[in-house]
C-alpha positions as CSV (number, residue, x, y, z in Angstrom):
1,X,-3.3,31.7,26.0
2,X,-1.6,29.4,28.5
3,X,1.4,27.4,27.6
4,X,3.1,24.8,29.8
5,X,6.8,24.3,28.8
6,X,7.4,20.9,30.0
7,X,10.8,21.1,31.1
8,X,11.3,24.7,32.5
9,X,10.2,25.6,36.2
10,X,10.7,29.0,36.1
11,X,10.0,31.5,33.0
12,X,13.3,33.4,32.9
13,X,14.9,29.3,32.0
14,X,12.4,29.2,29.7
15,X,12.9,32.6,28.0
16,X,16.5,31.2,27.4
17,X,16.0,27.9,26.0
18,X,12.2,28.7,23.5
19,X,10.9,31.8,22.6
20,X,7.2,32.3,22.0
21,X,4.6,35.1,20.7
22,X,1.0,34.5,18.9
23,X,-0.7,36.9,16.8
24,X,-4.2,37.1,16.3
25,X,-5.9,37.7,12.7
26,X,-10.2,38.2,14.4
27,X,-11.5,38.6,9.9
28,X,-10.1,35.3,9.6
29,X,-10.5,33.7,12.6
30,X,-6.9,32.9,12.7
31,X,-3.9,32.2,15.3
32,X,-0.3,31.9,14.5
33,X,2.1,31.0,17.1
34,X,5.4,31.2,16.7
35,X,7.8,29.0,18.9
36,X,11.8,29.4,18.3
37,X,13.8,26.9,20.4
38,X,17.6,28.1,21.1
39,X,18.5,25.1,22.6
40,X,20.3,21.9,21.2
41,X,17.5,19.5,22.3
42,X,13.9,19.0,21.3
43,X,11.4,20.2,23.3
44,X,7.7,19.7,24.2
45,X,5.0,22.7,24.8
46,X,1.1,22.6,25.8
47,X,-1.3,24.9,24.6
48,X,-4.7,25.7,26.8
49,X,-7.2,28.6,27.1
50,X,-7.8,28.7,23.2
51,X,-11.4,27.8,22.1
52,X,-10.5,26.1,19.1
53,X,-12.5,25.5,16.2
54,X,-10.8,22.8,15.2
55,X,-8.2,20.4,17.1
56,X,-5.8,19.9,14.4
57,X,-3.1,22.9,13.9
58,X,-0.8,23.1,10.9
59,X,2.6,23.4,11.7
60,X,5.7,24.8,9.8
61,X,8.9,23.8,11.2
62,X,12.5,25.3,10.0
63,X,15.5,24.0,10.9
64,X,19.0,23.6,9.4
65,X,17.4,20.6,6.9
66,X,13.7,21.9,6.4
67,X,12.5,24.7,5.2
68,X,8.6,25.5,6.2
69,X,8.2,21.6,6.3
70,X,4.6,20.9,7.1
71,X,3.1,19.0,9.6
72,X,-0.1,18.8,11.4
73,X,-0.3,18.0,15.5
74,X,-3.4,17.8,17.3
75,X,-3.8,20.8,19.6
76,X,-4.6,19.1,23.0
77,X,-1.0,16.9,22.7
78,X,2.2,18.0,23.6
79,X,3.9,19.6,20.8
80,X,7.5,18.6,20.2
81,X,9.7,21.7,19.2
82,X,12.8,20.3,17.4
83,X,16.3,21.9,18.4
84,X,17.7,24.9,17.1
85,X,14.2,24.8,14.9
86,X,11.4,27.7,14.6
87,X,8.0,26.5,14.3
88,X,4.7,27.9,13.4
89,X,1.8,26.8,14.6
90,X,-1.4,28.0,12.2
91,X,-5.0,27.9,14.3
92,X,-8.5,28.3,13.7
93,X,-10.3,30.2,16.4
94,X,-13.7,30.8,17.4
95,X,-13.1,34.2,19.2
């Protein structure tokens, strides 16, 4: 999995500012990525190198205000992280 941070040149910036890890369930075809951003500010990430089955993702974003609030985003867009927010990102894969 590839993910282009929008904002960050350099991957020890973005380490600071989002987190992110992905784990894979292969029974169910499944991807979750999780994405925490530490930072004030919303920000966007890219996903590529997936072979999605289907190009919508479910999202579940926590903040301050929501808890788990649902969302869907279409996987080719860039995805906004909200600040001080942890999202998860549900996926279907074909692999």
């Amino acid at each position: 999995m590839n993910t282009q941070l929008e904002k960050f040149t350099n991957t020890t910036d973005a380490a600071v500012g989002l987190m992110l890890s992905a784990y894979k369930n292969p029974q169910k075809k499944e991807l979750v990525i999780v994405v925490i951003n530490m930072t004030d500010k919303a920000e966007n990430i890219k996903l590529s190198g997936l072979n999605f089955s289907s190009p919508k993702l479910k999202t579940y974003t926590t903040t301050e205000v929501k808890e788990l609030k649902f969302s869907e985003v279409t996987a080719a867009d860039a995805i906004t992280i909200e600040g001080k927010a942890s999202q998860r990102l549900l996926a279907l894969i074909n692999k």
